[in-house]
N, C-alpha and C positions, 0 to 999 in steps of 0.2 A: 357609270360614274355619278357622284354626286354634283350641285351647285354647290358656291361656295358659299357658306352662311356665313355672312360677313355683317347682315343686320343689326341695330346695336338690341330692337327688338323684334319679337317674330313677327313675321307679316300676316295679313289676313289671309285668311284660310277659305275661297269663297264657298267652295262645296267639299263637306266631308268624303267624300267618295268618290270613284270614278263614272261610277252607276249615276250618280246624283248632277254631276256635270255631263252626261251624254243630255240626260234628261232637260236639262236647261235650256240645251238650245238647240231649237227650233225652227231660228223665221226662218221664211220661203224667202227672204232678201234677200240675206247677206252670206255671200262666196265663202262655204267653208273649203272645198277640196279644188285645186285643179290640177290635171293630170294629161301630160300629152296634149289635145284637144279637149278634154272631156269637163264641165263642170259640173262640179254639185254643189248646192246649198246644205243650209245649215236641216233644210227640211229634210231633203233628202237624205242626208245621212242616218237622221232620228226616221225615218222608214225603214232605211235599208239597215239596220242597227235591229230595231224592234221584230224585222221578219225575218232575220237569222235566229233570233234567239228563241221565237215561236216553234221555228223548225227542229232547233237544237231538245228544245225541250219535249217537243214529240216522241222525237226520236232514242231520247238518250239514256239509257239503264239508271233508273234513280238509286240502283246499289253499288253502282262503283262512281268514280270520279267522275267530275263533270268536267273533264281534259279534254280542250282543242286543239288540235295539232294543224298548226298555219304553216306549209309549206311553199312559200308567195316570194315574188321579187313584189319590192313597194308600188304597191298599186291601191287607190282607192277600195278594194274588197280588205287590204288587210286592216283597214281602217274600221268598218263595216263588221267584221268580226271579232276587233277589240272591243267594240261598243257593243256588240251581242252581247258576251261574255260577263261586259262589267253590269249589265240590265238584269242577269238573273244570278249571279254569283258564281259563275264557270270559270273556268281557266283556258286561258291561249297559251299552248306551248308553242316556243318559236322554233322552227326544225332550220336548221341550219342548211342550204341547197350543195354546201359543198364536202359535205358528207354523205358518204357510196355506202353499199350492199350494206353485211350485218353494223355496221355502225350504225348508220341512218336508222335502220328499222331497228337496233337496239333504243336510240333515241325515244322512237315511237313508240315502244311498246315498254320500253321504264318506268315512261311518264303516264303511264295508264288514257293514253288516247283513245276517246272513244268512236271522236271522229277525224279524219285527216282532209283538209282543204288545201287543196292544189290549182295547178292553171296546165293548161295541157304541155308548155316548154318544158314543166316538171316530171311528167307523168313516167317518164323513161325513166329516171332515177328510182321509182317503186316498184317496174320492171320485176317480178318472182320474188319479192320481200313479203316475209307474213306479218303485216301491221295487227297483229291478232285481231283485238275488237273493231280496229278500224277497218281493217278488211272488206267488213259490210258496209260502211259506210265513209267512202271518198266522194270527198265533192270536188268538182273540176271545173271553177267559175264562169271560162267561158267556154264548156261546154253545154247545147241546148239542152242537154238531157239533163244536167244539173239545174239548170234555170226552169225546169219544167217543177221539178220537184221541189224549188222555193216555191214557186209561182202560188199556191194555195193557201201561203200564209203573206203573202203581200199587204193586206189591208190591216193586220196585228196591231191591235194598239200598244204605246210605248209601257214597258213594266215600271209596275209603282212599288216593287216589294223594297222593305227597307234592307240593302244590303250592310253586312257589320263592314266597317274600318278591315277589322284582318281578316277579311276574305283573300284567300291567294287572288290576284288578277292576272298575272303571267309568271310563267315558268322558264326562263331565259336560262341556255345551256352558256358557261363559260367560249370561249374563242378558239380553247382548242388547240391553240399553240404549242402546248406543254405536254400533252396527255390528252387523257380519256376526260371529257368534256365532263362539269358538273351542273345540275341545273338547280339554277340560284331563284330564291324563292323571293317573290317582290307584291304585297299586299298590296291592296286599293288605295289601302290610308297613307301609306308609307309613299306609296307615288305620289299620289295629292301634294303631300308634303312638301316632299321634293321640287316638283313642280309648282308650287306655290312661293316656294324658299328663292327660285329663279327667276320666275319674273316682277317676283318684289325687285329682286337685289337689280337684277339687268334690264326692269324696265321697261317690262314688254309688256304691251296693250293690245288693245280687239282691232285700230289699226297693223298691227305685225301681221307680215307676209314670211312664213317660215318656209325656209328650202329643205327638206328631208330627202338627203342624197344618203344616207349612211345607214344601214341593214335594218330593219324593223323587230328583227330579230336578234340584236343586238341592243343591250342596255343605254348603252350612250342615246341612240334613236329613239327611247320609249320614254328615256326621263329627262333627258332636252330637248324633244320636240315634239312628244307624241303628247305627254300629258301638259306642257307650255300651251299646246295651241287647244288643248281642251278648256284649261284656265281661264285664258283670253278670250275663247271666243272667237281666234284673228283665221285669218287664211293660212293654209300649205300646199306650197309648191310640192308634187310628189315626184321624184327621179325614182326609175325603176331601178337604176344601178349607178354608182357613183361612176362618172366621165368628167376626168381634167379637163378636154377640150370641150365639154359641154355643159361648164360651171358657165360659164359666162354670159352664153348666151339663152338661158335660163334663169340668171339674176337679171337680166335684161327685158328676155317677154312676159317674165309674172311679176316686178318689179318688187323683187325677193328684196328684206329691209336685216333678215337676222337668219343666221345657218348654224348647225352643230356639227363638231365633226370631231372626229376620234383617231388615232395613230398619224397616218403619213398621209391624210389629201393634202395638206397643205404645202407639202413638196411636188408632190403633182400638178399639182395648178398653177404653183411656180415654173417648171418644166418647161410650162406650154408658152409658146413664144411671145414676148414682150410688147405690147400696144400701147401707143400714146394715149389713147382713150381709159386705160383699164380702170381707171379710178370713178370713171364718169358714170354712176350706180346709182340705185336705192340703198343699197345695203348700209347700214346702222353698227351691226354690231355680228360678231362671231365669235361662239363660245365650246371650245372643246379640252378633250387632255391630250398630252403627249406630244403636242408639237413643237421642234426644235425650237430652241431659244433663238437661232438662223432666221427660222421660217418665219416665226412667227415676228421676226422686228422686218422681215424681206415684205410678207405677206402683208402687215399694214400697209407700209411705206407705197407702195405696188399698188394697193387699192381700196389706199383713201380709209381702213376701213380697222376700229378699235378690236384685236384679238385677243380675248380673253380665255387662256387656257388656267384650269383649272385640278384639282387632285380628291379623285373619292373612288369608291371601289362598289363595286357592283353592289358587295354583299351588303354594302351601309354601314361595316364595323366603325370605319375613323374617314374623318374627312380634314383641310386642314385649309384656312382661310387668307383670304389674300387681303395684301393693302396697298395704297396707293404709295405707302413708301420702301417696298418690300426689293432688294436686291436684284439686280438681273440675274434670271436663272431659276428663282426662288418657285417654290412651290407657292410658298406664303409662311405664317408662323404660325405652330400649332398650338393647340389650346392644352388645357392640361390633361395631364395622362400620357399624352403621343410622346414617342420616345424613340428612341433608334437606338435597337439593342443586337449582343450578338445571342446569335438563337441556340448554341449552344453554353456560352455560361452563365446569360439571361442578365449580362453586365450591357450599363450603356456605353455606346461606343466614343470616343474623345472626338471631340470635336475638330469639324472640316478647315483645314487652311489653305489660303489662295494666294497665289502672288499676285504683283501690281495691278495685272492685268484678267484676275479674277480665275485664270488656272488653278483647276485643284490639285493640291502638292501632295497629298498624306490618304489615298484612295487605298490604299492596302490596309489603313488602319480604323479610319473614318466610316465607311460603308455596313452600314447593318442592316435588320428588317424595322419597317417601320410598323410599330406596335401601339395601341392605344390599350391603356394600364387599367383603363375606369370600366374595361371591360366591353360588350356587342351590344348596346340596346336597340341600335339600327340592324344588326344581324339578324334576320327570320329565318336563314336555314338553308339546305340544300335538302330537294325532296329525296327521300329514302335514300341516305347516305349519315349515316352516325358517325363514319369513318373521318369523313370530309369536315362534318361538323366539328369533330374534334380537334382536328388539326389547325382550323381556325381560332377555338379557344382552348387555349392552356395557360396554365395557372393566374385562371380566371380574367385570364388576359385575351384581346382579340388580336391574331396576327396578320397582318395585313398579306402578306406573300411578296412583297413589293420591297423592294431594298432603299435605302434614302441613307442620307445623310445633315448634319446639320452646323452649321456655325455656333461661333463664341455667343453669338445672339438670340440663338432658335432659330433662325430662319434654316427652314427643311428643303431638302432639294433631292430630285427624284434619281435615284442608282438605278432603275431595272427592275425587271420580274427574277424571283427566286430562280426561274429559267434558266437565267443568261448569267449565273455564277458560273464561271470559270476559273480552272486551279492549274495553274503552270510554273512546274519548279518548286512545288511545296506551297505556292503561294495563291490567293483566293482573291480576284476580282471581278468587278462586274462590266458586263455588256456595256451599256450606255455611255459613259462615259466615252470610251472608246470609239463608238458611234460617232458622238458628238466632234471629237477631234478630226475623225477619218471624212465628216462631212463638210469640211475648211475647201478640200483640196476642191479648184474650180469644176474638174470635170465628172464629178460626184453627185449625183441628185441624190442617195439615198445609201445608208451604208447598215446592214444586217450581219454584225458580228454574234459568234457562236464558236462553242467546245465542238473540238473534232479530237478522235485520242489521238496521243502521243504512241509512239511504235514504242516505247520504253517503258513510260509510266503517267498517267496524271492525261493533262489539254494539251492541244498547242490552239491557237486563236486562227480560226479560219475569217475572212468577209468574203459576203457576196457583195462587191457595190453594182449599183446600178447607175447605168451610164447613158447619156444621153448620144453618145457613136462612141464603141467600140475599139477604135480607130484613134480616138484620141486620149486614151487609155497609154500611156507609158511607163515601164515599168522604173526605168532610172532614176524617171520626172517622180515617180510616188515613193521610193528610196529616198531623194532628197527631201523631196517634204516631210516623211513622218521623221526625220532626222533635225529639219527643221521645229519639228515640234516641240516644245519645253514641260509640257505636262503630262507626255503619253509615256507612262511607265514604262522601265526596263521590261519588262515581261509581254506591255500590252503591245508590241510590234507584230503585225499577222506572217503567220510563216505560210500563209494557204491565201491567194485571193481571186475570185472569178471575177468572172468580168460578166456582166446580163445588162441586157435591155428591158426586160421581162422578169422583174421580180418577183414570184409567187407570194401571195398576199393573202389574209383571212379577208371575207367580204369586210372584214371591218380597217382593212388597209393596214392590217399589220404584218412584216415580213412573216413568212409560216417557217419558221425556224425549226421545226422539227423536220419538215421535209427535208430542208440546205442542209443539215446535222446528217441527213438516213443517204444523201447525193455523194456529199460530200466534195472529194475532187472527181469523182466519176461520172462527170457530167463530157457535154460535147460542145459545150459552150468553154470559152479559153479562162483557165486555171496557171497561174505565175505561184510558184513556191520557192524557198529557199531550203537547197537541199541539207543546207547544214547551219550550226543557229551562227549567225554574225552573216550569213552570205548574201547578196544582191539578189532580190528577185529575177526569173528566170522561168521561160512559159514552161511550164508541166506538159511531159513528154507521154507516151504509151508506155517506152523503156521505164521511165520514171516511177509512173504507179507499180509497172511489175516490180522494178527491186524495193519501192517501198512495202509492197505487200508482204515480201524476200523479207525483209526487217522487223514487220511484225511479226510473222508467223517463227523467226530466229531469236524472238525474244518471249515466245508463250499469247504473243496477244493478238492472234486473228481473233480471240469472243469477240474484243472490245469493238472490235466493227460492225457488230452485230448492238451493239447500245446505242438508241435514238431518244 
């Protein structure tokens, strides 16, 4: 995701490069990483930076790509090998850990990896996979025998070469939610950018203590806090995996001032049980996208602490900026070009109405994709994918994949991923929305709506909500309330809904909607449906699914269960 450039002019830019700020800093004084118990200074990273990159360059065929494949939970080495990378002009691919057999090794072996860095918790997942070139050479940080084979370029001095602005620096695969991952292509300069564009705007200095709980491998992680805390100068807290119950007390021993976060931790952390202290912190500021318009007024109030969520897209096509007098809900207003259009008559869409209480009334007609008109200058690509590239710009337009909507004002507000388009009864809307209302009800932490076929024709609306007990899940009590609801569509009522404590999640805390789509109700976790449309919810039986299968297959559409 991007920051939000809201500057009236650009801010200083202190190092052109990533290469060029590893290079900066230096002192043996001042705490750049802490980890667990482990510290390291600002020195030790420009060593352990400089004799990765020595070794990389030993070793690495100067006729094909100079692709690193980092398969890490956030640990100080993934730090260490981003700095390698950006010192000679290599690439870190981020490999995603929750990616199995030929997936993962298609990963590795697309992006032309030539070497794969791993930790030995990982090494079962590469289990009989042909990393082809990487094959020869995995590194397994802490194993000794890996550490033997750095060992001889320990004393490296830091690389002076002048790296170009559009050097690829990492190679970040999409989330995966949707499909077959793409991997988004993000230069040196273009990060800087970014990274400079944020802590102009939010303020953040070489005192910032950055919490890095959110995938390193994941965009949102590299461009709010990987490159932030290269900028500044400041310290990072490193969490090897995001833990609701272990945010706190982690803003506490590193006395963490600024965090980034992306989908649903902020409902998480809300979850975890309520303390009169909670507010009682360092923490300054927190800046992510996606989280609830709930969460995020719950999550200040809770702790003390200003949440700035924001709207930008991996690929850098369109970003859109925020004000301090900008509506609840609002993304922010876009600048010119951004438009929300419909993708097949390439018309914009009329504009969003609310009633008194800020419900949106007109979501059937209102909802398009949000598009920027002026065209990709932020967009560099997807490696070897024309296909992908394309689809992001047409006629000569950049499309974001993201649906939105916008008031009589411009102010834009975010509908969903092109994903979470569902059509039921002839009719087209989207996920979020739905989300949002379904997340009112008290016993709700988190609400993952998605298309499940119709035994007929078209969707019907499944949710998985996720429940803090199971137990107190009624199915009467959520009858009445979405009944009580005044803006949730005729259509958007769920005919399918489970019930989980355990919602499967991309490491980047977004429900994995493909899975709950491919489950469906064939889970053994409790599923309430309404066997016909107007009926009360009513738990999903064994009998049930048989005659519902009976239904499909008496109408032609066992395929359709076979579509994820």
């Amino acid at each position: 995701m991007l920051p939000p450039m809201t500057t009236a002019s650009p801010p200083p830019i202190p190092f052109p490069t990533i290469a060029e700020a590893v290079r900066a800093h230096t002192d043996p004084d001042r705490v750049a990483i802490r980890f667990e118990d482990e510290t390291y200074t600002w020195a030790d990273h420009a060593r352990a930076c400089a004799q990765r990159a020595a070794w990389f360059t030993a070793v690495a065929d100067p006729g094909a790509p100079p692709h690193i494949g980092v398969l890490l939970d956030n640990t100080p080495e993934f730090y260490f090998w981003l700095g390698a990378a950006a010192l000679i002009g290599a690439t870190v691919v981020g490999i995603n850990p929750t990616r199995r057999g030929a997936e993962l090794a298609r990963d590795v072996t697309f992006t032309d990896c030539q070497v794969v860095v791993t930790e030995t918790r990982h090494l079962s997942l590469l289990d009989g996979l042909d990393l082809g070139p990487a094959n020869d050479h995995l590194v397994v940080v802490d194993d000794p025998a890996s550490a033997a084979v750095l060992a001889p370029f320990a004393d490296a001095p830091l690389p002076t070469a002048d790296i170009p602005k559009k050097t690829t620096h990492v190679l970040l695969f999409t989330s995966g939610t949707s499909g077959a991952p793409k991997a988004c292509i993000l230069t040196q300069g273009r990060l800087m950018l970014q990274g400079s564009f944020l802590v102009h705007n939010m303020g953040l200095g070489d005192d910032t203590v950055l919490y890095a709980m959110m995938p390193m491998f994941h965009s949102n992680a590299i461009i709010t806090s990987y490159v932030p805390w290269l900028v500044t100068g400041g310290t990072v807290a490193v969490r090897r995996k995001f833990s609701a119950s272990g945010f706190l007390p982690d803003v506490r021993k590193y006395r963490v001032t600024y965090f980034n976060y992306v989908g649903k931790p902020l409902s998480y952390i809300l979850a975890t049980p309520e303390q009169p202290d909670d507010a009682d912190t360092t923490l300054r500021l927190a800046f992510g996208n996606e989280g609830s318009d709930l969460d995020i007024e719950r999550f200040s109030a809770r702790f003390g602490v200003p949440v700035v969520d924001g709207y930008g897209s991996t690929e850098g096509g369109a970003s859109i900026s925020r004000s301090a007098d900008m509506p609840k809900g609002s993304l922010g207003k876009a600048g010119p070009g951004i438009c929300i259009l419909d993708p097949e008559t390439l018309a914009e869409m009329p504009p969003a109405r609310f009633d008194t209480e800020g419900r949106l009334l007109n979501a059937d007609e209102c909802i398009g994709e949000i598009v920027n008109k002026n065209g990709a200058a932020g967009f560099e690509g997807y490696y070897k994918n024309d296909e992908a590239n394309a689809q992001r710009i047409r006629h000569g337009w950049y499309w974001t994949g993201d649906l939105g909507y916008a008031d009589a004002d411009g102010w834009i507000y975010f509908g969903g991923r092109d994903f979470e388009w569902l059509r039921v009864d002839g009719e087209n809307f989207a996920a979020a929305p739905i989300e949002r209302i379904l997340a009112r009800h008290p016993a709700v932490v988190l609400a993952g709506v998605y298309a499940v076929p119709d035994e007929e024709v078209g969707d019907q609306v499944m949710v998985t909500l996720l429940v803090r007990d199971p137990a107190d899940f009624d199915p009467a009590d959520f009858d009445e309330f979405l009944g009580e609801q005044t803006d949730l569509g005729t259509k958007w009522s769920p005919r399918y809904v489970r019930i989980t404590t355990d919602l499967p999640v991309t490491e980047s805390q977004k429900p994995l909607k493909r899975l709950l789509r491919r489950e469906r109700w064939d889970t053994t976790e409790p599923v309430f449906w309404r066997p016909a449309k107007g009926a009360p919810l009513q738990p999903m039986t064994d009998d049930d699914r048989t005659a519902l299968l009976a239904e499909f297959a008496r109408h032609g559409r066992t395929a359709a269960l076979d579509v994820v």
